[in-house]
C-alpha positions in Angstrom: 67.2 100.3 99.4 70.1 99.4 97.5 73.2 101.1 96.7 74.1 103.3 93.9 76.8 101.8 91.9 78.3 105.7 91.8 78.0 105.8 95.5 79.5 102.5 95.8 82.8 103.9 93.3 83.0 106.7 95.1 83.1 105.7 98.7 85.6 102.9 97.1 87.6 105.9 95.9 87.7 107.6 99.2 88.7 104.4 100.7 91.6 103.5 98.2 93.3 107.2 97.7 95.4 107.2 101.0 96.8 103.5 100.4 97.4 104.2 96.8 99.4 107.0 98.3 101.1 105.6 100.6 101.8 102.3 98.7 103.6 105.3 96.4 105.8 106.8 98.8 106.6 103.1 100.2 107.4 102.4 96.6 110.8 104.2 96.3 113.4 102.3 97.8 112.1 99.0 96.1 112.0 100.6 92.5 115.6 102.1 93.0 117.0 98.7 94.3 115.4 97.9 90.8 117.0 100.4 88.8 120.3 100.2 90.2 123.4 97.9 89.3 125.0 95.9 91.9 127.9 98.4 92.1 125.5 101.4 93.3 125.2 103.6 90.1 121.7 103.4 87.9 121.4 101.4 85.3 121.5 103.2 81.7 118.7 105.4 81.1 116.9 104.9 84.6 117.8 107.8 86.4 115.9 110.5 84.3 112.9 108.2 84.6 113.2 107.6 88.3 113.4 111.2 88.7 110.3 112.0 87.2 108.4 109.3 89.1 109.7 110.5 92.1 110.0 113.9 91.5 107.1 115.3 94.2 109.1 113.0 96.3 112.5 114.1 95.6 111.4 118.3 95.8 110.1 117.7 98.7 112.8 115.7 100.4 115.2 119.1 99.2 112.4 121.6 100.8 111.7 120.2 104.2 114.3 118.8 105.8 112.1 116.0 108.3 111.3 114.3 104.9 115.0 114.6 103.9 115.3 112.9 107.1 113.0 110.2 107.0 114.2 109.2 103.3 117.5 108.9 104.8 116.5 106.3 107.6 114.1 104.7 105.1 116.8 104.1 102.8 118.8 102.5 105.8 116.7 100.3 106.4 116.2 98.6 102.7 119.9 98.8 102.6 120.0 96.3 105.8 117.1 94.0 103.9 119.0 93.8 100.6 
């Protein structure tokens, strides 16, 4: 019997979500390299706009202190690749 093309989309969705997720959360030290200047500081007009990408991110990061933690170490280790 063959599939239903709204099964098929859904099971697809199931599937995607938590890589599309985590693909987010992996996302943030690449973008900043991005947005930043070779001296450090953002370039003009990118912060606000990083911020609210990143804002679920960067409240959580402030409430829990593990994911304040693991930001920390995760931003160590693009600053070794770059």
């Amino acid at each position: 019997m063959p599939e239903n093309p709204r099964t098929r989309k859904r099971r697809y969705l199931i599937y995607a979500l938590p890589f599309l997720q985590l693909g987010y959360l992996l996302s943030i030290e690449p973008v900043e390299a991005l947005m930043k200047t070779p001296a450090g500081d953002f370039k003009s007009g990118m912060l606000p706009l990083f911020q609210l990408i990143y804002a679920p991110v960067i409240v959580a990061s402030m409430e829990y202190r593990w994911v304040n933690t693991l930001l920390q170490e995760y931003d160590a280790f693009w600053e070794q690749l770059l």
